[in-house]
C-alpha positions as CSV (number, residue, x, y, z in Angstrom):
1,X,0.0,0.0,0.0
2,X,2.7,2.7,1.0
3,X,4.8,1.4,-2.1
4,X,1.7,1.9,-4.5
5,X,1.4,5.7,-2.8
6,X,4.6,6.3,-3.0
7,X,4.8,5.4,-6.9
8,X,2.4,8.3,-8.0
9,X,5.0,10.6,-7.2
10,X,6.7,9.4,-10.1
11,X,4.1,10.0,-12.4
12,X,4.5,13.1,-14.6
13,X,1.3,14.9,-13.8
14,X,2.2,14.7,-9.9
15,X,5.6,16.3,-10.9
16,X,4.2,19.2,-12.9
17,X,1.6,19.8,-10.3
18,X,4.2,20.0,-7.6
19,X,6.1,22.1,-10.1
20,X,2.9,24.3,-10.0
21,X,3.3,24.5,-6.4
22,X,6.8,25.0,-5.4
23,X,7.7,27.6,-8.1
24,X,5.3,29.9,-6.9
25,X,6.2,29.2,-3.3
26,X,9.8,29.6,-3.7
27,X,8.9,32.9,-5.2
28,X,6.9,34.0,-2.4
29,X,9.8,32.8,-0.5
30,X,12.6,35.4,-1.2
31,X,9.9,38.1,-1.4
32,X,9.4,37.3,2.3
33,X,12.6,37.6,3.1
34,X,13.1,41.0,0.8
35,X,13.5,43.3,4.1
36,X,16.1,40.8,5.5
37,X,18.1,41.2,2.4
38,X,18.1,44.6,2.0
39,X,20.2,44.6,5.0
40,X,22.4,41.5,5.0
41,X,26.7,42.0,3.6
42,X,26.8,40.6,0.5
43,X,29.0,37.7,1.2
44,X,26.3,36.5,3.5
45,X,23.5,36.8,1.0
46,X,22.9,33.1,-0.2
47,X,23.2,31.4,3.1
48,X,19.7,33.9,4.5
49,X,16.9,32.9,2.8
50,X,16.9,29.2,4.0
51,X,13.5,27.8,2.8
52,X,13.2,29.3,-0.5
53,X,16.5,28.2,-1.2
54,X,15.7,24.7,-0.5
55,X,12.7,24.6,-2.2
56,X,14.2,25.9,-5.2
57,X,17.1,23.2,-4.8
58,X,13.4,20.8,-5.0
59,X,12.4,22.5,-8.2
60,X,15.6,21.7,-9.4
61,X,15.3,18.2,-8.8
62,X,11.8,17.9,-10.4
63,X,12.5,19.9,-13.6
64,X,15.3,17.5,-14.1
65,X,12.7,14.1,-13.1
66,X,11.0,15.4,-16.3
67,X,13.7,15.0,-18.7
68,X,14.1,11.9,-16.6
69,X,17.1,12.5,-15.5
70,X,18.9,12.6,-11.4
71,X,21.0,15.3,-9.9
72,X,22.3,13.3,-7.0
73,X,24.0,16.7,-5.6
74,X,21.2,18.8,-6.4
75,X,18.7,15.8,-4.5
76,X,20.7,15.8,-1.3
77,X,20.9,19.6,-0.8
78,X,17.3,19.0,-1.7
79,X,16.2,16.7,0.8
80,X,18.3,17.8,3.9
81,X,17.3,21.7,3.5
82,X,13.7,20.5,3.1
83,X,14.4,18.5,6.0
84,X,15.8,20.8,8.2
85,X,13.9,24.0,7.1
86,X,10.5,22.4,6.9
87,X,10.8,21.2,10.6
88,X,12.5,24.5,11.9
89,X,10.1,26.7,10.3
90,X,6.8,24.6,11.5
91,X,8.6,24.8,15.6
92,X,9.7,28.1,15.2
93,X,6.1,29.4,14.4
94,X,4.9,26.7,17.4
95,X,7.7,28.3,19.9
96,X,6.2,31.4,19.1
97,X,3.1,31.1,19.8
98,X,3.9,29.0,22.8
99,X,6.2,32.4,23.9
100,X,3.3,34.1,23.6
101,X,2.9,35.8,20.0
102,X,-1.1,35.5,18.5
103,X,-0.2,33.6,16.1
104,X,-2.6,34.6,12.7
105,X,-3.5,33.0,9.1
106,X,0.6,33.5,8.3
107,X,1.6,31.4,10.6
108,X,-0.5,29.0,10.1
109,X,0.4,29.1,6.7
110,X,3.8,28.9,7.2
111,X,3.0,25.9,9.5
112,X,1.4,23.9,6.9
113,X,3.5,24.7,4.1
114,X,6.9,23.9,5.9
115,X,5.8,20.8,7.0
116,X,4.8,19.7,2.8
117,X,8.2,20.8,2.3
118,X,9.8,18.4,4.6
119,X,7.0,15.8,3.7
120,X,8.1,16.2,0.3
121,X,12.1,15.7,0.6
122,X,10.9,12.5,2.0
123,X,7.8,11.3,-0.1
124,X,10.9,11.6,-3.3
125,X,13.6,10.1,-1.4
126,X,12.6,6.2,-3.2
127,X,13.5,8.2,-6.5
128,X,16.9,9.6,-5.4
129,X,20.2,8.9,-6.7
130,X,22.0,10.4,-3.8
131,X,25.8,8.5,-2.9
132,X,27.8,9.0,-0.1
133,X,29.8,11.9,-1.6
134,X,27.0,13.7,-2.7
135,X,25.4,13.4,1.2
136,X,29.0,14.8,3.0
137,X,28.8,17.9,0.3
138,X,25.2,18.3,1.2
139,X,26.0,18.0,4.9
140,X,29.0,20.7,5.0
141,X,26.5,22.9,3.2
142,X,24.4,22.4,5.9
143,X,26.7,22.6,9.1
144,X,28.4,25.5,7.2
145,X,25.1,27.6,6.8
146,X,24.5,27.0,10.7
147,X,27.8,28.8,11.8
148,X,26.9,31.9,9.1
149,X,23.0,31.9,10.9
150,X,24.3,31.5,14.5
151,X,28.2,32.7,14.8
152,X,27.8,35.7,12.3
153,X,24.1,36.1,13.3
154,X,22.6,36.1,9.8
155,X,20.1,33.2,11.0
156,X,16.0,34.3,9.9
157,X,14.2,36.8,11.8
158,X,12.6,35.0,14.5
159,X,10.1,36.1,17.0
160,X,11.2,39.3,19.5
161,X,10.0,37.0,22.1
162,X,12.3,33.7,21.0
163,X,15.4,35.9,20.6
164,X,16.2,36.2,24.3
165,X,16.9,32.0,24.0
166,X,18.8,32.7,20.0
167,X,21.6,30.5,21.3
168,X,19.4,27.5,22.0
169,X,17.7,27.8,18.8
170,X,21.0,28.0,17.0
171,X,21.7,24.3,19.3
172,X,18.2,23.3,18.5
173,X,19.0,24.1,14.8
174,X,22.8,22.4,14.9
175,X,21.3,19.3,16.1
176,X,18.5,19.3,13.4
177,X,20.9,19.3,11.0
178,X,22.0,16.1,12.0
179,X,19.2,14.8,12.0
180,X,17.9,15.6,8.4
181,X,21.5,14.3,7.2
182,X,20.8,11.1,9.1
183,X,17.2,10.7,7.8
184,X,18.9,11.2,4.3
185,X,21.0,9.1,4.3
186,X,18.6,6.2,6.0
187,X,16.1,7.2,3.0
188,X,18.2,8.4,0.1
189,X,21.2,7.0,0.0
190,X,20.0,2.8,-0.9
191,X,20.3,0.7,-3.9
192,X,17.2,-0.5,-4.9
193,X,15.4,2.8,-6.6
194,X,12.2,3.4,-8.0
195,X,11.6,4.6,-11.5
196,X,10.4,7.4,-13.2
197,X,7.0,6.9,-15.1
198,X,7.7,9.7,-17.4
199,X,6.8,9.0,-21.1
């Protein structure tokens, strides 16, 4: 039953329509972070606007599913950054609230769509081509982008109420990487694959 789910995701109408989704979305994305960037160094600018950035890593990976082809590299940035980002964004938005922020439709939002981000990254994982290599230059991507957030401070805007408790969320955030590396490689990196149905 899970295997027969799982194989509609290979189909190309599920790949356009998720196409249709996470273009849009990864638009949205950087416009949400516009302020942020109009006040982040230069050198810093591609490791700030951390979901976006993974999504489009996603839309990567599916334009290249329809000319039924794999970008292990491109896959594994994928899935950990969906990972990672998709979970950080969904307790982030839960911390807050919890903190004490009224939390309205954006967040909720933001909620929802985070978590079919990180749903996603794992949903594809069966259609992966990600090796070893690919994973550890996926992971220092990952590891690295936590020391810019939380050693240089260009980490996303969080609550005023979480930022008092900034150096547990960049431990909280350290030790989610981890985890999404792990999950990747318990998901993504295997030999028996499933196929593309694209005609």
């Amino acid at each position: 039953m899970v295997k027969r789910l799982l194989l509609l995701f290979g189909h190309k109408w599920m790949i356009i329509f998720l196409l249709l989704v996470n273009i849009p979305g990864t638009i949205y994305g950087y416009i949400w972070y516009r302020d942020q960037l109009a006040i982040t160094p230069i050198q810093f600018l591609i490791f700030v606007p951390d979901s976006p950035t993974a999504s489009l890593f996603f839309v990567f990976v599916l334009l290249a599913f329809l000319m039924r082809r794999n970008w292990p590299l491109i896959e594994a940035l994928a899935a950990i950054t969906l990972i990672k980002y998709g979970i950080w964004a969904v307790v982030m938005n839960v911390a807050a609230g919890w903190a004490g922020d009224t939390l309205n439709w954006k967040n909720y939002m933001l909620v929802f769509s985070h978590a079919g981000m990180a749903l996603q990254a794992v949903l594809y994982a069966p259609y992966f081509r990600i090796k070893r290599w690919h994973l550890l230059i996926a992971a220092v991507w990952t590891i690295h982008n936590d020391i810019i957030d939380y050693v240089f401070m260009m980490h996303p805007w969080v609550s005023g109420r979480l930022m008092s408790d900034i150096d547990m969320i960049g431990y909280f955030t350290f030790w989610l990487s981890v985890f999404s590396i792990a999950v990747v490689y318990l998901v993504g990196v295997r030999k028996n694959r499933f196929e593309l149905e694209i005609q």
